[in-house]
C-alpha positions as CSV (number, residue, x, y, z in Angstrom):
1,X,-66.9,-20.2,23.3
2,X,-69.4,-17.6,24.3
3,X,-69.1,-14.8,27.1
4,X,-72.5,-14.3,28.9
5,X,-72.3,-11.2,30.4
6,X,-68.6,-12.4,32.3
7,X,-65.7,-10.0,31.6
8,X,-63.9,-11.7,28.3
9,X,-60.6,-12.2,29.9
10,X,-59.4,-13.8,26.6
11,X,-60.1,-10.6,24.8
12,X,-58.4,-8.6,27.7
13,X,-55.4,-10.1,27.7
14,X,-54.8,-10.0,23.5
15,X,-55.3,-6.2,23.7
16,X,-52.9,-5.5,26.3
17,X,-50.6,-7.4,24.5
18,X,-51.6,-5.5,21.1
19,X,-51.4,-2.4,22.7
20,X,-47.7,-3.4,24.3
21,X,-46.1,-4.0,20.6
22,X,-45.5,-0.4,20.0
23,X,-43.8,0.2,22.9
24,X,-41.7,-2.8,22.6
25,X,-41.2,-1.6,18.7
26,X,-39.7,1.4,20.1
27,X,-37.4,0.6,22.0
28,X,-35.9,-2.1,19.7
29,X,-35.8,0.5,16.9
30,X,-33.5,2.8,18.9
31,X,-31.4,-0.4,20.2
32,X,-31.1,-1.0,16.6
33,X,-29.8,2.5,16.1
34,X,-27.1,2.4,18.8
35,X,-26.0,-1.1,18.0
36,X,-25.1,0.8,14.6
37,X,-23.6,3.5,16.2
38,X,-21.5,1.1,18.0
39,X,-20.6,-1.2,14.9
40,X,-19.5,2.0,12.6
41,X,-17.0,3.5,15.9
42,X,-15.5,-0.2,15.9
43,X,-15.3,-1.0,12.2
44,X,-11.6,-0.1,12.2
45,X,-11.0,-0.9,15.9
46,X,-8.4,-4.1,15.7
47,X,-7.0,-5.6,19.0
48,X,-4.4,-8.9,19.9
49,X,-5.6,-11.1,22.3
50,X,-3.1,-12.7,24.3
51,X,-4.4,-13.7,27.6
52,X,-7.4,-13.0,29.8
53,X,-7.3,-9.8,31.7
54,X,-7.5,-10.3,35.9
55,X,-10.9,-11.8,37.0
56,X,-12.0,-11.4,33.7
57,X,-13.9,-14.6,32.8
58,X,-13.4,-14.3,28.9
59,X,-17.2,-14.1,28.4
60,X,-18.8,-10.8,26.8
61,X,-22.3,-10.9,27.0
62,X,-24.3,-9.9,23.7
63,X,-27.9,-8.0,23.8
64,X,-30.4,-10.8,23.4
65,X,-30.6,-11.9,19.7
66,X,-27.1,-11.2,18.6
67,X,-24.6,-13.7,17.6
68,X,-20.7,-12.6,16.8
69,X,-21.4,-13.7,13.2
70,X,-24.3,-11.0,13.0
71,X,-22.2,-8.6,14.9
72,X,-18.9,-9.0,13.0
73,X,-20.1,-9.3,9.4
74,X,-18.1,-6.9,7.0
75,X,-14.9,-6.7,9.8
C-alpha cells in the first residue's frame, strides 16, 4: 500500500492511539492504587446478609475487569 502524496490516514490514526496509551496507563495505575486502598479498609470488614435492603436490586456493580473472585481473594 503506498501513499502518494494523500494524508496516510492509517498512520494517523495508530499514533493517536500510541500517543493515548499513557494516558490510559495512568489512570488505571491510580485505579489500581485505590482499589487497594479499598481492599486493605475492608479486609476485616464482615457483614450478615439477610434480606435485600428497600429498592435495592441486590446487584453491585464492579469497575470493569473485576470479578468477586479477584476482589475477595485472601478474605
Amino acid at each position: 500500500m503506498k501513499c502518494k502524496g494523500a494524508q496516510n490516514i492509517f498512520a494517523e490514526v495508530l499514533e493517536a492511539n500510541i500517543a493515548h496509551i499513557p494516558g490510559v496507563i495512568a489512570v488505571k495505575e491510580r485505579e489500581k492504587l485505590l482499589l487497594r486502598e479499598m481492599q486493605a479498609v475492608l479486609k476485616d470488614y464482615s457483614f450478615e446478609y439477610t434480606r435485600k435492603a428497600r429498592g435495592s436490586t441486590g446487584i453491585m456493580r464492579m469497575p470493569v475487569g473485576f470479578t468477586t473472585a479477584s476482589t475477595t481473594a485472601g478474605w
